[in-house]
C-alpha positions in Angstrom: 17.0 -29.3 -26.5 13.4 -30.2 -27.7 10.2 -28.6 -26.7 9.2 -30.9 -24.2 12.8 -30.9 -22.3 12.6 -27.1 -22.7 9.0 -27.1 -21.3 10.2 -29.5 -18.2 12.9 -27.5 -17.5 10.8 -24.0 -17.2 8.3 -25.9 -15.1 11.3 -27.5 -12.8 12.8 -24.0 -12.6 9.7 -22.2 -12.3 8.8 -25.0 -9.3 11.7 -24.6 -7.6 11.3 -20.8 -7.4 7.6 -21.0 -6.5 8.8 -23.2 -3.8 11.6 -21.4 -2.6 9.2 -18.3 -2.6 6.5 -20.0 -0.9 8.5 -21.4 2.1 10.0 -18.2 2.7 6.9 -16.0 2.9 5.3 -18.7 5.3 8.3 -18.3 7.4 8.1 -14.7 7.0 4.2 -14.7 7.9 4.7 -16.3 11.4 7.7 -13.8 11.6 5.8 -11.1 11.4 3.0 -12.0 13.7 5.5 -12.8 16.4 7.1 -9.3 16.2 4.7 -6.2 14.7 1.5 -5.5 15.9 -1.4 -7.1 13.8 -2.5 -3.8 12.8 0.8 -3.2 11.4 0.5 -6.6 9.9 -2.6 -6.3 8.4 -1.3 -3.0 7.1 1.8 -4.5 4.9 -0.7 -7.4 3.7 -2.6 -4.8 2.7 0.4 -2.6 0.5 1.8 -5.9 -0.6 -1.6 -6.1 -1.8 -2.0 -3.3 -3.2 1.4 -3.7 -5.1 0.8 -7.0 -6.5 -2.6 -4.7 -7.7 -0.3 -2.4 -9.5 0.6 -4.7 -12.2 -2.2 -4.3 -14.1 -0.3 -0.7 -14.8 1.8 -3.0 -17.2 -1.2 -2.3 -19.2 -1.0 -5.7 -21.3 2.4 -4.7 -22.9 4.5 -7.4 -21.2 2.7 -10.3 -22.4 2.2 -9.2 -25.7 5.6 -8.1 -26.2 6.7 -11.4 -25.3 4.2 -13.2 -27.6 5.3 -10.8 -30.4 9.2 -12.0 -29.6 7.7 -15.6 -29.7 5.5 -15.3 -33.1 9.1 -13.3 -34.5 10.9 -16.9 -33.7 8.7 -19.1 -34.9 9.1 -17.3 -38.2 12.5 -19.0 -38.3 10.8 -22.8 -37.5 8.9 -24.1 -34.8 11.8 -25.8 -33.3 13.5 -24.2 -30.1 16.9 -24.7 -31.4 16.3 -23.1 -35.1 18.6 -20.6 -35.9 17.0 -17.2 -36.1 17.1 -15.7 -39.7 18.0 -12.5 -40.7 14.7 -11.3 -40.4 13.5 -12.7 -37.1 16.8 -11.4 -35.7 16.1 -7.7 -37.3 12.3 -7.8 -36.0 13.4 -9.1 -32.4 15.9 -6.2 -32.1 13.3 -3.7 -33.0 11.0 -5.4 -30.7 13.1 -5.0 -27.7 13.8 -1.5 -29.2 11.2 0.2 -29.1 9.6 -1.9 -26.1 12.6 0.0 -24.2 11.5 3.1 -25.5 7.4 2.6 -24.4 9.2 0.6 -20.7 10.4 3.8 -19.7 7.7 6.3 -20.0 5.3 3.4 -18.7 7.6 2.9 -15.6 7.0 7.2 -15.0 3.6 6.7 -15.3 3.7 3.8 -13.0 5.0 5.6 -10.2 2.6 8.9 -10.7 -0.3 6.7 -10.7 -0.1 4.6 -8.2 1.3 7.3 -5.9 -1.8 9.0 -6.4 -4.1 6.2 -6.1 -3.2 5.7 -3.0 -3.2 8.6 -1.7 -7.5 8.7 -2.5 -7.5 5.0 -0.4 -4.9 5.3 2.3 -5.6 8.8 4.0 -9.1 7.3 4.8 -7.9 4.5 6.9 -8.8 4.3 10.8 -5.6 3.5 12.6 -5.0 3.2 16.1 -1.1 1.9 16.5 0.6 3.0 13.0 0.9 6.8 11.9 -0.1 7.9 8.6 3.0 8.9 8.0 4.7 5.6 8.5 2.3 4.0 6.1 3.0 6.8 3.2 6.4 6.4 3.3 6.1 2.8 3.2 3.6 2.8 -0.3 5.5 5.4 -1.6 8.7 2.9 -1.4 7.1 0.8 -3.1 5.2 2.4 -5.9 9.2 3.3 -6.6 9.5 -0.3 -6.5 7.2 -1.2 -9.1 8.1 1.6 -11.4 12.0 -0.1 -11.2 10.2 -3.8 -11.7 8.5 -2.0 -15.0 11.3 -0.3 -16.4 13.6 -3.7 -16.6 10.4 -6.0 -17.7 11.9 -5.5 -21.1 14.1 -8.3 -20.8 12.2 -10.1 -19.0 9.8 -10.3 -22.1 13.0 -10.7 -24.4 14.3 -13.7 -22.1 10.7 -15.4 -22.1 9.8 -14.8 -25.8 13.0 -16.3 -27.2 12.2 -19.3 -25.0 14.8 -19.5 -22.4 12.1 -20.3 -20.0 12.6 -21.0 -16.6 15.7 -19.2 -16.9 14.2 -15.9 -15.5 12.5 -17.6 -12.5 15.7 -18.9 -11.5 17.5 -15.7 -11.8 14.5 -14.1 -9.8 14.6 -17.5 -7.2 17.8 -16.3 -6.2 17.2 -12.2 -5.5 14.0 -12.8 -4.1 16.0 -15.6 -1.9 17.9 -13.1 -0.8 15.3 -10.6 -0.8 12.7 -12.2 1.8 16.1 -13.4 4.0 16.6 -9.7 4.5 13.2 -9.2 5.2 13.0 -11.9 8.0 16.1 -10.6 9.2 14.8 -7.0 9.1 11.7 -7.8 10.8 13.5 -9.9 13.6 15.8 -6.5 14.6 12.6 -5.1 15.2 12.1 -3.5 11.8 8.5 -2.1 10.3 6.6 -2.0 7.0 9.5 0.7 6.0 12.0 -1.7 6.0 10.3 -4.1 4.0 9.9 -1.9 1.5 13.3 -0.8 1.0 14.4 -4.4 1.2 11.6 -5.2 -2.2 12.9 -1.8 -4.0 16.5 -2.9 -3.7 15.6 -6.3 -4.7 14.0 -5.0 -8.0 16.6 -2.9 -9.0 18.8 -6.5 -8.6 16.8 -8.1 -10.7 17.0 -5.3 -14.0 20.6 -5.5 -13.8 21.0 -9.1 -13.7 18.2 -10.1 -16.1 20.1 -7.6 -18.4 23.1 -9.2 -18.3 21.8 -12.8 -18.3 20.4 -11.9 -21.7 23.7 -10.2 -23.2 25.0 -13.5 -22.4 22.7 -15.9 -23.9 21.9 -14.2 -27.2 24.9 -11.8 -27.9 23.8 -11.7 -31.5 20.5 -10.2 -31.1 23.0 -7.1 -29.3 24.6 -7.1 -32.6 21.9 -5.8 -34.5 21.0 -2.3 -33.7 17.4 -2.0 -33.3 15.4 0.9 -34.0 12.1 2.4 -32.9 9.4 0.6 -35.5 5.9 1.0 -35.7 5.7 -1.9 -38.4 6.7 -4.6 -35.9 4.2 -2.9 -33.1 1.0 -3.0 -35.7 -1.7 -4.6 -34.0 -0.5 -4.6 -30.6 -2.1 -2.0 -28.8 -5.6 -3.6 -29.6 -4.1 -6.6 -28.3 -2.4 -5.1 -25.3 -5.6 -3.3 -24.1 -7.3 -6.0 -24.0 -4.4 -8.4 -22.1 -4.7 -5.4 -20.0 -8.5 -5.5 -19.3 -8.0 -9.5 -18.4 -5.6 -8.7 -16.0 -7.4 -6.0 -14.4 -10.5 -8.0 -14.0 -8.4 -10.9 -12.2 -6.8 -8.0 -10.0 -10.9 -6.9 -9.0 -11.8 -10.5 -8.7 -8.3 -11.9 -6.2 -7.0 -8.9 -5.2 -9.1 -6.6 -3.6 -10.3 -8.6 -0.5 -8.1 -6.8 1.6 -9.9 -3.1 0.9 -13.2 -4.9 1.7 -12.1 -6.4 5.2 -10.2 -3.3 6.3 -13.3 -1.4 5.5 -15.8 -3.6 6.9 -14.1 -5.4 10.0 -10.7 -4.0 10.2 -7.2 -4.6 9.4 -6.9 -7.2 11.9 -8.7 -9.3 10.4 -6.4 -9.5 7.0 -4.1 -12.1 8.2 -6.5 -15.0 9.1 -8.2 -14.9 5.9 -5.0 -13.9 3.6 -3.4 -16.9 4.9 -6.3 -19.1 3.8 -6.3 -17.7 0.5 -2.3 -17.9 -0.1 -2.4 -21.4 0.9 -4.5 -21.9 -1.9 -3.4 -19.7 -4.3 0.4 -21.0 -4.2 -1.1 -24.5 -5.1 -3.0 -22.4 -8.2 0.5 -21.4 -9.1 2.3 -24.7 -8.6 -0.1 -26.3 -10.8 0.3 -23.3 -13.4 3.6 -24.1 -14.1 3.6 -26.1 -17.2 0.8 -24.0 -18.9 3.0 -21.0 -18.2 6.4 -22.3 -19.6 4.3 -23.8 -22.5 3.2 -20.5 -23.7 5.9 -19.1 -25.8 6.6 -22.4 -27.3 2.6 -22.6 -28.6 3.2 -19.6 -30.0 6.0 -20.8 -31.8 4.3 -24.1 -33.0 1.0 -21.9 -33.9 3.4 -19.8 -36.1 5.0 -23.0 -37.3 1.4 -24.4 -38.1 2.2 -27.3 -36.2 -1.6 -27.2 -35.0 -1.5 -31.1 -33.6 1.3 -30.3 -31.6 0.2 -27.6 -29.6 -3.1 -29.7 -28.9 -1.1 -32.3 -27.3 1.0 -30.0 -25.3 -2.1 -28.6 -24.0 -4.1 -31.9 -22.9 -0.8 -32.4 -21.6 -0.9 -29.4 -19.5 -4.2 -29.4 -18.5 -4.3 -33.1 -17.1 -1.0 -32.1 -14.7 -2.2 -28.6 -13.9 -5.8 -30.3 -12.7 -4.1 -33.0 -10.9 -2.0 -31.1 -9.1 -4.8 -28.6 -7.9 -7.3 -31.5 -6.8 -4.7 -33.6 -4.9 -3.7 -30.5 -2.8 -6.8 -29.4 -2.4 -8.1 -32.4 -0.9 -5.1 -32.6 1.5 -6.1 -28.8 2.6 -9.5 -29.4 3.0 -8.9 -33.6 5.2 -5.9 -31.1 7.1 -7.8 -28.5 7.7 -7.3 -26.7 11.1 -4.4 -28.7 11.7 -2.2 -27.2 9.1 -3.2 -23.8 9.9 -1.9 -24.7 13.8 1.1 -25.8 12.1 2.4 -22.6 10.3 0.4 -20.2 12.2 0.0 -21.2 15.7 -4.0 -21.8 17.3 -6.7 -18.9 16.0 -5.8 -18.6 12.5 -7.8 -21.1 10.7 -10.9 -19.3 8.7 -13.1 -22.4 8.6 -13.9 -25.1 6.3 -16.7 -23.3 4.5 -14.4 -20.2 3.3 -11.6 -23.3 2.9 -14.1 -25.4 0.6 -15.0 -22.0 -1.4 -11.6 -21.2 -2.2 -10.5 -24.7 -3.6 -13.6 -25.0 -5.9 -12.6 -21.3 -6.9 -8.9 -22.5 -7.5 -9.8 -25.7 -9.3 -11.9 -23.7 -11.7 -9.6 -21.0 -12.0 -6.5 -23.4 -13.2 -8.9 -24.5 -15.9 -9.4 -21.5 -17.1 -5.9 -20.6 -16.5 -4.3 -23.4 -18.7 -6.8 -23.1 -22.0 -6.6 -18.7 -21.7 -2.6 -19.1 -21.1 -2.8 -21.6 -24.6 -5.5 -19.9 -26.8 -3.8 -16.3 -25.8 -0.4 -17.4 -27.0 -2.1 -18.0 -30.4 -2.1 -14.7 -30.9 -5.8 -14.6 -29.8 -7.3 -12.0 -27.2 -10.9 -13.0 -26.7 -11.6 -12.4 -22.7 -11.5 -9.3 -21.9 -15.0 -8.1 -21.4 -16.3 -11.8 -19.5 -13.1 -10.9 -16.8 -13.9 -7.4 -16.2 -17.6 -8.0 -16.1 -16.5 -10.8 -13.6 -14.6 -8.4 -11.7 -17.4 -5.7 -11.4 -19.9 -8.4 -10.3 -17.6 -9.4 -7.5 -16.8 -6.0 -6.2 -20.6 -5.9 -6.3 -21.5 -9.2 -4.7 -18.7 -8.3 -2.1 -20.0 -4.9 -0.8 -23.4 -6.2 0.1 -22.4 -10.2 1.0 -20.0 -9.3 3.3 -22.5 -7.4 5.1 -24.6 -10.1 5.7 -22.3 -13.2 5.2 -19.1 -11.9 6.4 -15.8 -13.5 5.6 -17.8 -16.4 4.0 -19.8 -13.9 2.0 -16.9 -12.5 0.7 -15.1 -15.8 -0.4 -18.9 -16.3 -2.2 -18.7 -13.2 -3.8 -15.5 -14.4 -5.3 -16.5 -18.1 -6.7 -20.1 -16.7 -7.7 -18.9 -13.9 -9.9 -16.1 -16.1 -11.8 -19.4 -19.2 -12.2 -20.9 -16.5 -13.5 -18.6 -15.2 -16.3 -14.9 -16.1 -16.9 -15.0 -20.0 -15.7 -17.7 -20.9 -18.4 -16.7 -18.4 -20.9 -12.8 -19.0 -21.1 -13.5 -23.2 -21.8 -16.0 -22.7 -24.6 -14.0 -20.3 -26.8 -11.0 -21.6 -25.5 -11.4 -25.0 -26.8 -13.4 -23.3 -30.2 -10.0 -21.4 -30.6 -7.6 -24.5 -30.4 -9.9 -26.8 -32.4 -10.0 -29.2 -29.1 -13.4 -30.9 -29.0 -15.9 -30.7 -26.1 -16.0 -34.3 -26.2 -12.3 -34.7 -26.4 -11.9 -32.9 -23.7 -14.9 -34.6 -21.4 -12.9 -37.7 -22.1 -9.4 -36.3 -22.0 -9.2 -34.5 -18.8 -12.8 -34.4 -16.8 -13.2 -37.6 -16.3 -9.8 -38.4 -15.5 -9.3 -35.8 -13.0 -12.5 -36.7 -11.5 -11.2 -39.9 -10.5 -7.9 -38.6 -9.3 -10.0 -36.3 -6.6 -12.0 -39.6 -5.3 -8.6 -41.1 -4.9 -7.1 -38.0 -2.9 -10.1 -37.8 -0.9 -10.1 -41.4 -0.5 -6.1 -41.6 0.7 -6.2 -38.2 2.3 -8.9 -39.4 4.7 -6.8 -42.4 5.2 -4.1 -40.5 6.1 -5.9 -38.8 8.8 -7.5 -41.7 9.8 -4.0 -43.6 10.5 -2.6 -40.7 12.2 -4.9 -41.2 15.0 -4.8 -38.6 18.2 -1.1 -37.7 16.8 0.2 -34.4 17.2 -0.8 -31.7 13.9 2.6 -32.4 12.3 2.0 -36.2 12.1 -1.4 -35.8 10.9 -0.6 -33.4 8.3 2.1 -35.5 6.9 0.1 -38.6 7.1 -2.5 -36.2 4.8 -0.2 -35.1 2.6 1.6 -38.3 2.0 -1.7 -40.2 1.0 -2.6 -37.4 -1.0 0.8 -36.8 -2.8 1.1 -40.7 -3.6 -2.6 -40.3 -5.9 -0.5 -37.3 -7.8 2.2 -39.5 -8.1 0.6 -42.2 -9.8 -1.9 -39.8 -11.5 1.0 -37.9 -13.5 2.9 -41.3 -14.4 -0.4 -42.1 -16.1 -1.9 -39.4 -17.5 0.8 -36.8 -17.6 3.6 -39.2 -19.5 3.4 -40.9 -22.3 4.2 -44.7 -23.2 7.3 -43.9 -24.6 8.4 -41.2 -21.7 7.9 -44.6 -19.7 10.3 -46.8 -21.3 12.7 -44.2 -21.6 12.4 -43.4 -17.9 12.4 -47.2 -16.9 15.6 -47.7 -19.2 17.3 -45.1 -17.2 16.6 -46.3 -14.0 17.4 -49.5 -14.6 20.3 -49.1 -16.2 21.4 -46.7 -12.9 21.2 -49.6 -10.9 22.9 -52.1 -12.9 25.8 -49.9 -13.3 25.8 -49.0 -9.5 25.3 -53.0 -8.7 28.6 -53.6 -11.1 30.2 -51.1 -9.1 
């Protein structure tokens, strides 16, 4: 299979989980506002929160493992289907070696830590219909949870890095499938924030075993060569995951710590409202992701290979879809507006179109700097560290005293303001210096493009709402989102595929037909 098949396929897989994901938590949203109090509500947002938070306890290691895996394959060829040589196959096992060795004691540390850290947060929250109790025996569920989800990332890293990607989100569609019916179920016999937990903990522990065994299957040679603890094939990583880790942690100060400042300031309550807001958006962010993610391992590859030209094309490539795809939903969200809101979440749970505005422009500028950090990291290259983390500390900074005076809206400004101000110039001019992609090139390439791809979704958005008239919320957001899904359509035909994709695909298709007409 070549690269780009591979790449579609991760993207496809990775889609289809996102999706399946997606739908499910909105179903379980509404689920949960119907049956637990909002406080106790507000309170799971808040540990799911938290837990999402505790990835940063990783401490870079995963994604420099996996790039480490990668670079060790490309050393056999920068084609997907190379045949490993001896010595990529003896540096991979003792990769995943001693990566099981450092998993473990990490996934100790996990649990002490995080334990702990919330017990310095937690105790000082005011609640009025949840005990204390309740609520520690919910985080300490799942700070077990995440210490289980950190001991089996090993091969998680080893099914990434040897480029079966998309093959992990699928395995992970299905448990979490399974996972958040459970939940729903759970919450609908009249189960708390207890129960969810215990339903995520058993849920990671499925995962491990499966993953495990998914990657016995698919490379049972790399089983067949013992590997050993090595601090050869390690060299130069712990620089590298520090500062992975530091990225991370500033995108966990910058997206995930919204919660701490509305519980503080306004109250728990007032969680859902603007979570919701910011998930609708942020699932879109990781829809459009998808390609720049399953790309990743196969740059590094390439880079290894010193096929240069061909990582530059994969990631105009990505950039044009990932953009598109961001602009044309966020123009349907923002022409839907209250209406889609009404739809999932029933009347009094839209946050407004200024916090709505803020958090697309945030999103379109974050998948930017998403897609060229995801492609100049996989190089091998770790230059972003201190820009996210100082964007991280401005934010938490901006936040305290906007949300004072600006409230909600304050908040979302803290957000957009602190990213203008570091990350979202930072990441595109050393980005672009790292891949050898010209400013100019890439004015031409994907700005100006994209730009007239948003017109168009505005445009047939608008005209969507327009034709739906006085129609009930459901017609008018499908009459939005059809106008505004047509101008993707047509955008990623054009910009996304080449000539040649074209032909092929109108061969295909037209040789379907004729075959079903003869029939």
């Amino acid at each position: 299979m070549s690269t780009t098949k591979r790449i579609a396929f991760g993207a496809a897989a990775t889609w289809a989980s996102r999706m399946v994901t997606i739908v499910l938590s909105f179903v379980l949203l509404p689920m949960l506002l119907g049956h637990l109090p909002k406080e106790e509500v507000g309170i799971w947002l808040l540990l799911g929160q938290s837990w999402a938070v505790l990835g940063i306890l990783d401490l870079g290691f995963g994604v420099t493992l996996t790039r480490r895996i990668a670079l060790a394959k490309g050393k056999s060829g920068g084609s997907p289907d190379t045949e490993l040589t001896p010595e990529s196959r003896a540096e991979i096992a003792d990769l995943v070696a001693s990566g099981r060795r450092i998993y473990r004691f990490m996934a100790a540390g996990v649990f002490v830590i995080s334990w702990s850290l919330g017990f310095f947060y937690l105790r000082n929250l005011e609640l009025h219909e949840l005990s204390h109790t309740t609520v520690w025996l919910a985080w300490t569920i799942l700070c077990a949870c995440q210490a289980v989800t950190v001991w089996g990332s090993v091969w998680v890293c080893l099914v990434q890095g040897m480029g079966y990607v998309g093959w992990d989100a699928l395995l992970a569609t299905v448990i979490n499938g399974i996972m958040l019916l459970l939940q729903i179920f759970a919450v609908f016999l009249g189960g708390g924030v207890i129960a969810l937990a215990l339903i995520a903990t058993v849920g990671a522990l499925a995962q491990r075993v499966v993953t495990r065994r998914f990657t016995y299957r698919s490379k049972p040679e790399l089983f067949a060569v013992r590997g050993t603890w090595n601090p050869e094939v390690l060299r130069g990583m712990p620089a590298l995951a520090v500062r992975a880790w530091l990225s991370s942690l500033g995108g966990v100060l910058v997206f995930h710590t919204d919660g701490f400042f509305i519980a503080s300031a306004a109250g728990a309550e007032n969680i859902p409202a603007f979570r919701a807001a910011f998930l609708v958006v942020l699932n879109m962010h990781v829809i459009a992701s998808v390609f720049a993610q399953s790309s990743s391992v196969f740059i590094s590859q390439l880079w290894q290979a010193g096929q240069h030209d061909e990582v530059r094309r994969i990631f105009q490539r990505n950039l044009r879809i990932g953009l598109c795809v961001m602009l044309c939903g966020g123009a349907a969200v923002l022409v839907a507006g209250e209406s889609l809101f009404k739809v999932w979440l029933g009347p009094s749970n839209y946050v407004g179109t200024g916090i709505m505005s803020l958090f697309v422009l945030l999103f379109v500028l974050e998948q930017q700097s998403f897609i060229i950090s995801t492609s100049c990291r996989a190089t091998d290259h770790e230059p972003f560290a201190g820009w996210m983390m100082a964007g991280g500390l401005i934010k938490m900074l901006l936040a305290f005293f906007l949300i004072k005076q600006l409230g909600l809206f304050g908040l979302a400004l803290a957000t957009l303001v602190a990213q203008l101000l570091t990350a979202h110039w930072f990441v595109v001019w050393r980005g672009l210096q790292r891949l050898q992609f010209g400013f100019r090139r890439y004015l031409l390439a994907a700005v100006m493009p994209v730009s007239v791809v948003t017109l168009a979704a505005l445009a047939m958005a608008t005209l969507g709402r327009y034709l739906s008239g006085n129609c009930s919320d459901w017609v008018r957001l499908l009459g939005i989102s059809s106008g505004a899904g047509m101008v993707l359509l047509v955008a990623l035909w054009f910009l996304a595929i080449d000539a040649g994709q074209r032909k092929r695909f109108l061969g295909w298709t037209s040789g379907r037909t004729a075959s079903r007409v003869m029939k």
